[in-house]
DRENROMI-587265 format. One record per atom (N, C-alpha, C): residue in one letter; x, y, z. Coordinates in steps of 0.1 Angstrom, whole numbers, plus 5000, padded with zeros to 4 digits. Atoms other than C-alpha are relative to their C-alpha. Last residue first. Example, Ala and Ser with C-alpha at 12.3 -4.5 7.8 and 13.67 -1.06 7.14 Angstrom:
DRENROMI-587265
S499149895000;S513749895071;S499250115008;A500949885000;A512349555078;A500950125000;
//
This chain:
DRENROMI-587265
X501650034998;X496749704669;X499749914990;X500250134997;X500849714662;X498649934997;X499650025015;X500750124647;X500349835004;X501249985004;X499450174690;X500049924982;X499549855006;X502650004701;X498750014991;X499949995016;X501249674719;X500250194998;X499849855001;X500849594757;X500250004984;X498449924999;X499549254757;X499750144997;X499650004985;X495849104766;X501150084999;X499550065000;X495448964730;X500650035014;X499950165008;X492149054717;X501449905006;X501450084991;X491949344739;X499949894993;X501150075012;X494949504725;X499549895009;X500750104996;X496149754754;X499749944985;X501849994998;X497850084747;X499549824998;X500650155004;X501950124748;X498450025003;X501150015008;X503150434747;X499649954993;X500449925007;X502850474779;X501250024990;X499049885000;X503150214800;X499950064984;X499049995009;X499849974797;X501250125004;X500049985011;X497450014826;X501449974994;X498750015006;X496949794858;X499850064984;X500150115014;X493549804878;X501750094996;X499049935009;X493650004915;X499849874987;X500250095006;X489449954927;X501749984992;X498950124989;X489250164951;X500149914996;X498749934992;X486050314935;X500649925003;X499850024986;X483450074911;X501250135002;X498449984999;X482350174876;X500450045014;X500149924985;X478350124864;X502149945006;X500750084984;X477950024832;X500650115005;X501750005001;X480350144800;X499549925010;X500250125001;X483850264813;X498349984995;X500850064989;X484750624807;X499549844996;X501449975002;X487950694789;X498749945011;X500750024988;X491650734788;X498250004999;X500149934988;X492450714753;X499149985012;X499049974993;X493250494725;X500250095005;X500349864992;X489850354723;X501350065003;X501349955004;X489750014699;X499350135001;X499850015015;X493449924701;X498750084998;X500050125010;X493350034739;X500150014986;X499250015010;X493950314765;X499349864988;X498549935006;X492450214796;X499750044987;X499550075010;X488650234809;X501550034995;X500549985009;X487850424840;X500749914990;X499050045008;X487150364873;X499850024988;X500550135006;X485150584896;X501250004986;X500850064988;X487550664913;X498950144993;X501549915002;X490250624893;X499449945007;X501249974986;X493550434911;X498750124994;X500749925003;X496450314882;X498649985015;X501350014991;X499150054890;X499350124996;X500149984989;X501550004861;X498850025006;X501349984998;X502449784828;X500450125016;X500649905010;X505449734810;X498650035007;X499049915005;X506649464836;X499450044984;X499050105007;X503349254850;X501250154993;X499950065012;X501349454878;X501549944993;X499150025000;X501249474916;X499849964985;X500050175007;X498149664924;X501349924992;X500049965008;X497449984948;X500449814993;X499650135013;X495350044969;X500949994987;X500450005016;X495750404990;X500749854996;X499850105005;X496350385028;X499250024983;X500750085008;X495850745040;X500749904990;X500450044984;X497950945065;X499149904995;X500749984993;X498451185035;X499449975014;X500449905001;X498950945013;X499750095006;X500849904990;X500350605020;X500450124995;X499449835004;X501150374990;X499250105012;X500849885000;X500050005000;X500950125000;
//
């Protein structure tokens, strides 16, 4: 945990090229299909840390890996 302030903040142990991220409410990464931060569709929990791509890598959802946007 990352203290803040005197505050425990979640955070999430991701895979190398990736890191921890904390929206509140959560929002969608980067990806092949959206390559920018964005709002999630449904309803989008707090406190929730999820793992984005390092930057400027963006997500392909077909294949789980980080990918160079001109990869997708």
């Amino acid at each position: 945990m990352m203290m803040v302030q005197g505050q425990g903040f979640p955070t999430r142990k991701c895979p190398k090229g990736e890191h921890s991220v904390l929206y509140c409410p959560q929002k969608a990464e980067p990806s092949c299909d959206n390559p920018t931060i964005h709002e999630l569709d449904g309803p989008a929990a707090c406190d929730i840390p999820q793992c984005f791509c390092n930057t400027p890598t963006i997500r392909n959802t077909k294949t789980g890996k980080c990918v160079m946007p001109k990869d997708c």
